[in-house]
C-alpha positions as CSV (number, residue, x, y, z in Angstrom):
1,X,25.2,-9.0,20.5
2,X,22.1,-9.1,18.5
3,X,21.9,-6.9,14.7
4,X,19.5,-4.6,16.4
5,X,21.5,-3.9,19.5
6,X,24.7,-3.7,17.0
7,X,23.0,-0.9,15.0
8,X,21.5,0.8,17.9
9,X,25.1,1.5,19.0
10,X,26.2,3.1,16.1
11,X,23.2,5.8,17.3
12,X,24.7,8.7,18.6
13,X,23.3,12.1,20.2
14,X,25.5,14.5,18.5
15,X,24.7,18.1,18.2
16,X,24.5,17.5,14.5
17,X,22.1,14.8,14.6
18,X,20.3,16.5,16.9
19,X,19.5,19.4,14.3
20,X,19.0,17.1,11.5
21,X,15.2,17.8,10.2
22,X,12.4,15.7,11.8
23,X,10.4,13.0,9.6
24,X,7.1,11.9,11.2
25,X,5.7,8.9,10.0
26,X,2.4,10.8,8.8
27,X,4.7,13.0,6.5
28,X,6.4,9.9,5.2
29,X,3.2,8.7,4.6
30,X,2.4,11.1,1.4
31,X,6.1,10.7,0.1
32,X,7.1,9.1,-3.2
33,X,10.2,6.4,-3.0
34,X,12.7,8.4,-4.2
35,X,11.6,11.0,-1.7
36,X,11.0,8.6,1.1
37,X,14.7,7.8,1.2
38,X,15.9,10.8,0.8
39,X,13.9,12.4,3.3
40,X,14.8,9.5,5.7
41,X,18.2,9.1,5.4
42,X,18.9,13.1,5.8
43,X,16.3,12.9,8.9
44,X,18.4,9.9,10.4
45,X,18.4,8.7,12.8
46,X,15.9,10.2,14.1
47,X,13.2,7.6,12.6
48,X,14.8,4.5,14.6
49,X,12.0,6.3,17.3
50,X,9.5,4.5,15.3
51,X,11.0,2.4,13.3
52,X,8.8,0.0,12.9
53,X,6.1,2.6,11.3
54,X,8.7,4.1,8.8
55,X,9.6,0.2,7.9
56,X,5.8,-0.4,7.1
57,X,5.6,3.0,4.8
58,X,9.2,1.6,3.0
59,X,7.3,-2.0,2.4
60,X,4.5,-0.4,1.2
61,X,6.3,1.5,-1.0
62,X,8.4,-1.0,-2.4
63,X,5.2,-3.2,-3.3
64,X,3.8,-0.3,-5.5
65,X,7.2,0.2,-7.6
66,X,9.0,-2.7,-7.5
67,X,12.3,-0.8,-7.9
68,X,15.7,-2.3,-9.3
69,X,17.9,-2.4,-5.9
70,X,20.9,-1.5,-8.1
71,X,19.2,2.0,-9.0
72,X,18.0,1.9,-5.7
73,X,21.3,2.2,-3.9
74,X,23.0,4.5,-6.4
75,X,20.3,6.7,-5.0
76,X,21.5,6.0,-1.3
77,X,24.9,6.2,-1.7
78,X,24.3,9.8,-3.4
79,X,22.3,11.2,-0.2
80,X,25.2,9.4,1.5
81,X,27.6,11.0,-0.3
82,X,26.4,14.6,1.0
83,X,25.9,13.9,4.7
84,X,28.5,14.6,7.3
85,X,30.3,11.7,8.6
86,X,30.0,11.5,12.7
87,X,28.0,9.7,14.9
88,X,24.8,10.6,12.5
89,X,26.7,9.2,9.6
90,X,26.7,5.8,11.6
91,X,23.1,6.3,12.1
92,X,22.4,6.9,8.8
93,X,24.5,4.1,7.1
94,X,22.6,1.8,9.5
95,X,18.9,2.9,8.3
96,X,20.8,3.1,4.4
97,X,21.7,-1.0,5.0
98,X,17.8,-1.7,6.0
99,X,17.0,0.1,3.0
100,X,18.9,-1.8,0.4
101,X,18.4,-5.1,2.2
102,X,14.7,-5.1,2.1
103,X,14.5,-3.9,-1.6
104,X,16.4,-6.9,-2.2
105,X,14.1,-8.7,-0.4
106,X,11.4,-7.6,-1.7
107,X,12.9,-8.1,-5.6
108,X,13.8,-11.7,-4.4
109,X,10.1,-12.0,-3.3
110,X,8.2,-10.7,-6.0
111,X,10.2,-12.5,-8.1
112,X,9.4,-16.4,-6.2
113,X,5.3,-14.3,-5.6
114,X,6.2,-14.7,-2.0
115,X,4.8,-11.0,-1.2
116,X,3.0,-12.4,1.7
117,X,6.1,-13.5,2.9
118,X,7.8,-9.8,2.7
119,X,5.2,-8.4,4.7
120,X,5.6,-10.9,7.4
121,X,8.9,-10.6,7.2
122,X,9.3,-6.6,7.3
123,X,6.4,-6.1,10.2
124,X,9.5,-7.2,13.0
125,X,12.4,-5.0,11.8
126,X,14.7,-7.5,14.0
127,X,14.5,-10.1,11.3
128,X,18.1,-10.6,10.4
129,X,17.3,-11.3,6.1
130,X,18.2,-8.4,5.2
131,X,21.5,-7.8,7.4
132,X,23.6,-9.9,4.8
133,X,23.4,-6.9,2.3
134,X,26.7,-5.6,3.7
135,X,28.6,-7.5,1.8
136,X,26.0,-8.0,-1.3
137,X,26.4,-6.4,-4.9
138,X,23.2,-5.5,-4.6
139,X,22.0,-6.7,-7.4
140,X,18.7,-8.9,-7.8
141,X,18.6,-12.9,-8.0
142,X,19.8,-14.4,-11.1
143,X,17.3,-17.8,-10.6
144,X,13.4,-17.0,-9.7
145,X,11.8,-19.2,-7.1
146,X,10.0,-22.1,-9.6
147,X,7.8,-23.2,-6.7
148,X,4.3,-24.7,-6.7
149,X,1.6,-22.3,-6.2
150,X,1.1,-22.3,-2.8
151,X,3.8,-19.5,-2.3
152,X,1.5,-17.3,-4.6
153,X,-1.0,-15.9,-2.2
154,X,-0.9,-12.7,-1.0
155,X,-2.7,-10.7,1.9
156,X,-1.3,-6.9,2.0
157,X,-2.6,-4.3,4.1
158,X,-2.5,-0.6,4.3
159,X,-3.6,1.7,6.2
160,X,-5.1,5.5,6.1
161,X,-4.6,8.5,6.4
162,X,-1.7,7.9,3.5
163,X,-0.9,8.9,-0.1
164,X,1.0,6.0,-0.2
165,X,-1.9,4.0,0.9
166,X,-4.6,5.9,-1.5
167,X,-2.6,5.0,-4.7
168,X,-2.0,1.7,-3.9
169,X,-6.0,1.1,-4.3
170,X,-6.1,3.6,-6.9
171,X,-3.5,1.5,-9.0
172,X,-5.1,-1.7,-8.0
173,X,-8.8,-0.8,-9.1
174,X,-7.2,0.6,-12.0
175,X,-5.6,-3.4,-13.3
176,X,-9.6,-3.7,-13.7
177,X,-9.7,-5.5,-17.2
178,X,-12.9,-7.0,-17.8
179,X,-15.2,-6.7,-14.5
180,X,-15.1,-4.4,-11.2
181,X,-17.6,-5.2,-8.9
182,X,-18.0,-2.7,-5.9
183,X,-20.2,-2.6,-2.8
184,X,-19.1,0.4,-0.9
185,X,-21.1,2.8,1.6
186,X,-20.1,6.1,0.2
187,X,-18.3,7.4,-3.1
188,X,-17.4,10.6,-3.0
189,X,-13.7,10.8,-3.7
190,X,-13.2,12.1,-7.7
191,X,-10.0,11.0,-8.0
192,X,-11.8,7.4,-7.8
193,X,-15.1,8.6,-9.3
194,X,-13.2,9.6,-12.6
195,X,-11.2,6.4,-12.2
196,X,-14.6,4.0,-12.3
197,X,-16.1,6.2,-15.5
198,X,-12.3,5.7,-17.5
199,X,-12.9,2.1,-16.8
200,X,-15.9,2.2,-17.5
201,X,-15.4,3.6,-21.1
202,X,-12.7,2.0,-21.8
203,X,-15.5,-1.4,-21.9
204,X,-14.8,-2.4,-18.1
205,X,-17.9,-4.3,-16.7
206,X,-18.6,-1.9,-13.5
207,X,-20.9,-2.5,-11.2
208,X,-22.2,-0.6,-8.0
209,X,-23.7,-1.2,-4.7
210,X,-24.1,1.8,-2.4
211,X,-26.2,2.9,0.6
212,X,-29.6,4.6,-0.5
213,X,-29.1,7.4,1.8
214,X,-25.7,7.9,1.3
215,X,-26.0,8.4,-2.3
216,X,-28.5,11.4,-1.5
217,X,-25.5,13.0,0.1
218,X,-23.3,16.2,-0.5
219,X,-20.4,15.0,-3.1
220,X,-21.9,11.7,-3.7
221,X,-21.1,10.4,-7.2
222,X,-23.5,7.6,-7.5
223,X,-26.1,9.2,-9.3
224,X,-23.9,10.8,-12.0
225,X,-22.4,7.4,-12.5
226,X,-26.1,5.7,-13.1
227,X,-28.0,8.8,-14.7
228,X,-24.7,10.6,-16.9
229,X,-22.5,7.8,-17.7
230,X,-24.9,4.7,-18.2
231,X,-23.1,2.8,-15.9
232,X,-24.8,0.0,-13.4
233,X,-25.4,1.0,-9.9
234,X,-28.0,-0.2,-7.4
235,X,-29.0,0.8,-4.0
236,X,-30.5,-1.1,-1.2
237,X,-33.6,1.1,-0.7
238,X,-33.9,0.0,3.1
239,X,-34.4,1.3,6.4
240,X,-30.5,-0.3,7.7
241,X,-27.8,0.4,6.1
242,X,-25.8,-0.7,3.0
243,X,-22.9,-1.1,4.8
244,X,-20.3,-3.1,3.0
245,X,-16.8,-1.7,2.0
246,X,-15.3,-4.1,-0.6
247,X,-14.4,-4.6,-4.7
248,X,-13.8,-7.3,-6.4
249,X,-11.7,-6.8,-9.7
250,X,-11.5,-9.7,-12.5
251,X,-13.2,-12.2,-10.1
252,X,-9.2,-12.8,-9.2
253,X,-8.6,-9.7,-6.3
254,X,-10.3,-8.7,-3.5
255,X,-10.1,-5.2,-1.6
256,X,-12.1,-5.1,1.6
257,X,-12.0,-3.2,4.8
258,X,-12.9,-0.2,6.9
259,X,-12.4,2.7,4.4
260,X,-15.0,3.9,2.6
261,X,-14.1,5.5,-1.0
262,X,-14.2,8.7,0.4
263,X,-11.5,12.1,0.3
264,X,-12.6,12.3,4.2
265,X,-11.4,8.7,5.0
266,X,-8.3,9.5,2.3
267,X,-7.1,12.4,4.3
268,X,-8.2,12.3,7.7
269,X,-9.6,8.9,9.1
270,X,-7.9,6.2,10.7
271,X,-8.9,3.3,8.5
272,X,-7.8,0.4,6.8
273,X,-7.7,-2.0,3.6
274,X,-6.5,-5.5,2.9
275,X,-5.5,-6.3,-0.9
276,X,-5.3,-10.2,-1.3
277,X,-5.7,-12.5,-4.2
278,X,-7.1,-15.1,-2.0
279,X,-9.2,-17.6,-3.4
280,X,-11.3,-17.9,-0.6
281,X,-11.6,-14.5,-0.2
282,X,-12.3,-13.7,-3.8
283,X,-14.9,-16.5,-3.6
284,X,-16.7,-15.9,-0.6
285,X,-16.9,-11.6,-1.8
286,X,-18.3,-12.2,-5.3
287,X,-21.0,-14.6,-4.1
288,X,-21.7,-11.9,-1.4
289,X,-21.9,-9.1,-4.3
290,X,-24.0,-11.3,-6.6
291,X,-26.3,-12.1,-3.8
292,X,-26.9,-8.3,-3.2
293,X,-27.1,-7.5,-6.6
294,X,-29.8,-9.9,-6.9
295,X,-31.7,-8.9,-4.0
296,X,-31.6,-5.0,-4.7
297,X,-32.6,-5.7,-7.8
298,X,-36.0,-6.0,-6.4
299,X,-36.0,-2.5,-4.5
């Protein structure tokens, strides 16, 4: 019997499971982690429905905090401690092992800068790494991975409408520390707009390229950031449009995708990002960006 068809026997169809509360993956979406496990283990088990979406919210999550497994499963074993035990308690303990295993996974990763790795990893939630937590301590790896480099690239994507998503750029736009280069259709999402002018005044290098028309639009911030704050924007001034979604942050990071900076693609769209350190990528972007920014320099 394979770990997945092991744990999907210990799901029962109880009355009591039946009335536990129901967790969509779109509400899981906005949670913090301390509520996303909270909220998913008292809604076990009925996640393993989509479990592969809940385990793509939990890897997210775990990139942005990076949390110590040992506080980490002192939190489970308290919601544990609470719950009925049954056929939902089997459930639940089932969904609590994946929980622990892959924040152990992921501290062993982050640790080696295999985060690329975790993602790949945690996208098939029948990938038996983490099933040796059952008889772990649970505590994090006493000797980092001291491999070459090569282990050190990372690609991570999110994807939108999420909370968890939106800070996840918000917290990597805000690592800005000497340069922020950003060619993106629309900015109309203040929570970002007042993120840019902090950077901005804290002696961040920013730099803008937007769509001419776009900036014209209701909620746009581009003009505020040029005319109010002194900060460099430039627009293509062209019949097609300015299309582009992507930053670069300290020539080192790249963010690029679908999602324009927008509180209508934060809340509502189905869109997309990639973060990645790439070389290539970073590369390929900031020749793109000083291209442009040569080019609309004349418009």
């Amino acid at each position: 019997m394979s770990l997945s068809d092991l744990f999907a026997s210990c799901f029962g169809s109880s009355t009591q499971s039946q009335n536990r509360p129901l967790l969509t993956p779109q509400q899981a979406s906005n949670l913090s982690l301390e509520e996303f496990i909270t909220r998913s283990l008292t809604s076990s088990p009925s996640i393993q429905n989509n479990k592969n979406a809940f385990s793509q919210i939990y890897s997210n999550l775990l990139f942005q905090n990076n949390p110590d497994p040992g506080t980490l499963a002192r939190q489970v074993e308290n919601v544990l401690s609470n719950l009925s035990s049954n056929n939902t308690e089997h459930a639940t303990n089932s969904w609590a092992i994946q929980l622990i295993g892959m924040a152990i996974d992921n501290s062993r990763n982050q640790q080696s800068g295999n985060t690329n790795n975790f993602n790949q990893q945690h996208g098939n939630t029948n990938n038996a790494a983490w099933s040796q937590v059952a008889g772990s301590s649970y505590a994090p790896p006493q000797t980092p991975n001291t491999a070459p480099n090569t282990s050190k690239v990372y690609i991570r994507p999110y994807f939108f409408p999420s909370e968890a998503s939106f800070s996840a750029l918000l917290k990597e736009i805000t690592k800005a520390k000497s340069s922020l280069d950003i060619c993106v259709y629309s900015i109309t999402d203040d929570d970002i707009s007042n993120r840019l002018i902090d950077l901005h005044n804290s002696g961040v290098r920013v730099r803008i390229i937007s769509d001419d028309d776009q900036a014209k639009g209701r909620g746009s911030d581009l003009y505020d950031f040029r005319d109010k704050h002194g900060m460099q924007v430039r627009f293509d001034n062209m019949a097609s449009y300015m299309h582009n979604k992507f930053c670069v942050i300290d020539n080192k990071v790249v963010i690029t995708g679908s999602y324009n900076w927008s509180k209508n693609a934060r809340k509502n769209n189905q869109e997309n990002i990639i973060i990645t350190n790439s070389t290539e990528a970073t590369n390929g972007f900031t020749k793109e960006f000083e291209k442009l920014w040569a080019q609309f320099s004349r418009q």
